[in-house]
N, C-alpha and C positions, 0 to 999 in steps of 0.2 A: 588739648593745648598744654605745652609742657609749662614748667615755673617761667623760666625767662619770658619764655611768648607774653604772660599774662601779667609779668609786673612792666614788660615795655609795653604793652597796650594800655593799660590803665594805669603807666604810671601817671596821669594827669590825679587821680582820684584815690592813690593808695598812701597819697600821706595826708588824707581825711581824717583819720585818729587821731595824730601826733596832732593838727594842728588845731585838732578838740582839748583836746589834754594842752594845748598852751593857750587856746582861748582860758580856760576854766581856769586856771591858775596863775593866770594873768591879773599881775597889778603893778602897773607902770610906777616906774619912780625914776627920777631923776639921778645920774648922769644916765644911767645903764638904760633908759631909753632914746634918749639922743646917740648914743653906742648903736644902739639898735637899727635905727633908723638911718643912722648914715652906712650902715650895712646894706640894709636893703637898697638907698638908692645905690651904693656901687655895686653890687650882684644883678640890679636892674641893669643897670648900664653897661655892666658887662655882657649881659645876655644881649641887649639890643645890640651891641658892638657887632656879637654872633649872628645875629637876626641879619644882620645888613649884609651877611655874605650868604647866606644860608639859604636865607627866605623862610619863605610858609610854607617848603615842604619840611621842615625840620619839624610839625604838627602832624606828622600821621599819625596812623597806627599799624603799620605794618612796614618792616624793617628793612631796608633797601635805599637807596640812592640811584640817581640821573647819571650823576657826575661826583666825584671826591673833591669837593669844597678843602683847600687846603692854602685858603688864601688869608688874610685879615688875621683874627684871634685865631683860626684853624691852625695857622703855620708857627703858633706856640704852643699850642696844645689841641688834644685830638677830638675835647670835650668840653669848650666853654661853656655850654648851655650848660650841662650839668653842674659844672663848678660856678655858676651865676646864683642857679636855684638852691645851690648848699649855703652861698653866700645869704643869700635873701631868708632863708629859712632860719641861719644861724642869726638873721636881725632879727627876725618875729622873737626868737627866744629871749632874746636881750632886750628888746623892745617891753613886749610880754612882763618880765621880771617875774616877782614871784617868790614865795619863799622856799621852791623846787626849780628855781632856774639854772642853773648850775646842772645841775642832773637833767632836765629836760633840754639844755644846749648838748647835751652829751649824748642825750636817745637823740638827738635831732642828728650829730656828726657821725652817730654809728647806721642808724636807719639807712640815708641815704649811702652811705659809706657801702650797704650792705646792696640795698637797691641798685645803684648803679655799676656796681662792679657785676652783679650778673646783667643787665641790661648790655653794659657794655662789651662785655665777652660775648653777648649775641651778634651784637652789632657789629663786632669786629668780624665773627667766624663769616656772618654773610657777606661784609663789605669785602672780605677776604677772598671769597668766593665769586662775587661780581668784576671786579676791579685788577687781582691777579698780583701783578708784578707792581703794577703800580702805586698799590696800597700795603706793598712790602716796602718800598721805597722810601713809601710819607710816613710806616712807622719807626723807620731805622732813623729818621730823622726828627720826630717830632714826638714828643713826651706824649703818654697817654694822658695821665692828668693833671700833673704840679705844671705851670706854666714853664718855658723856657724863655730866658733874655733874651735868645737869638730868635731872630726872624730868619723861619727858614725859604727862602726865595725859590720853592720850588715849581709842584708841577701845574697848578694852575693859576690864574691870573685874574679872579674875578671881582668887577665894577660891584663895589657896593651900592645896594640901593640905596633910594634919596631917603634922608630923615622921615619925612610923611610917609611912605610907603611901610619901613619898618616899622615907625610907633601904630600905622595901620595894623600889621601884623601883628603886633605885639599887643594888642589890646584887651585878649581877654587877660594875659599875665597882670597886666598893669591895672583892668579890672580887679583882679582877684587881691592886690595889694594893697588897693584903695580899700574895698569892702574887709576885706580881713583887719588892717588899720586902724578903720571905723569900729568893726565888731570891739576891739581891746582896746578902745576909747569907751564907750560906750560901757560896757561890763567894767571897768574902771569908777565910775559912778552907782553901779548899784550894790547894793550892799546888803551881803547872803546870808 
């Protein structure tokens, strides 16, 4: 399995480190955790935005698509989920605080910075692969990752699912926010 194969397979699990190292150095303090915090719920939000065109196959592990989802948050950009979880992660670090916060929001925007730019040049060579002319079309038009204003009205047209269905989908994410949240409350009160 080459690099890219292994950090999009596990990227669920490869930013276990980082977010030890912001457990551990985590101590919340006011504003820069309400900063924090309304990071994550809009990076949350954003992702479930994604979730509602996408669905639960945006959960594999093995890099491919049905269909080129190019509707909702897709038709401004090529990777919201990724920029949700950059969003959400750059809250943990604000959240977090710290007297290494600052540098740890900085390993947090190069990490994935670094991570998804090989994930997504996988994704691209295969979607490239699958899709042909038509996933030439959705990138001449849609940003790979800074959002664009424009809505681009292209090639496909798909019904968002209903709110219940994605927050279903979306649950271990919104698990993992709740519990990580908890963790930097929690270690907040003990004192090493």
């Amino acid at each position: 399995m080459d690099f890219k194969n292994f950090l999009f397979k596990y990227r669920s699990y490869t930013p276990i480190p980082l977010a030890l190292i912001v457990l551990y150095n985590s101590q919340p303090k006011f504003p820069d955790a309400i900063y924090g915090l309304t990071l994550i719920l809009f990076g949350e939000l954003f992702r479930i935005s994604a979730v509602r065109y996408a669905g639960g196959i945006t959960r594999t592990r093995v890099v491919g698509a049905k269909k080129l989802c190019s509707s909702g948050p897709y038709a401004r950009t090529r990777n919201p989920l990724y920029i949700g979880n950059i969003i959400i992660y750059c809250g943990f670090a604000l959240f977090a605080g710290g007297e290494n916060a600052l540098v740890i929001l900085i390993a947090v925007i190069l990490f994935f910075s670094f991570q998804y730019w090989m994930i997504i040049s996988l994704e691209e060579k295969i979607l490239f692969t699958i899709f042909k002319d038509e996933y030439v079309l959705y990138t001449q038009n849609v940003p790979r990752f800074i959002p664009q204003l424009r809505y681009w009205n292209g090639l496909s047209h798909t019904n968002p699912m209903g709110i219940f269905k994605t927050i279903s989908t979306e649950k271990r994410t919104l698990q993992n926010i709740f519990l990580f949240s908890s963790l930097i409350i929690i270690k907040s009160f003990w004192k090493f």
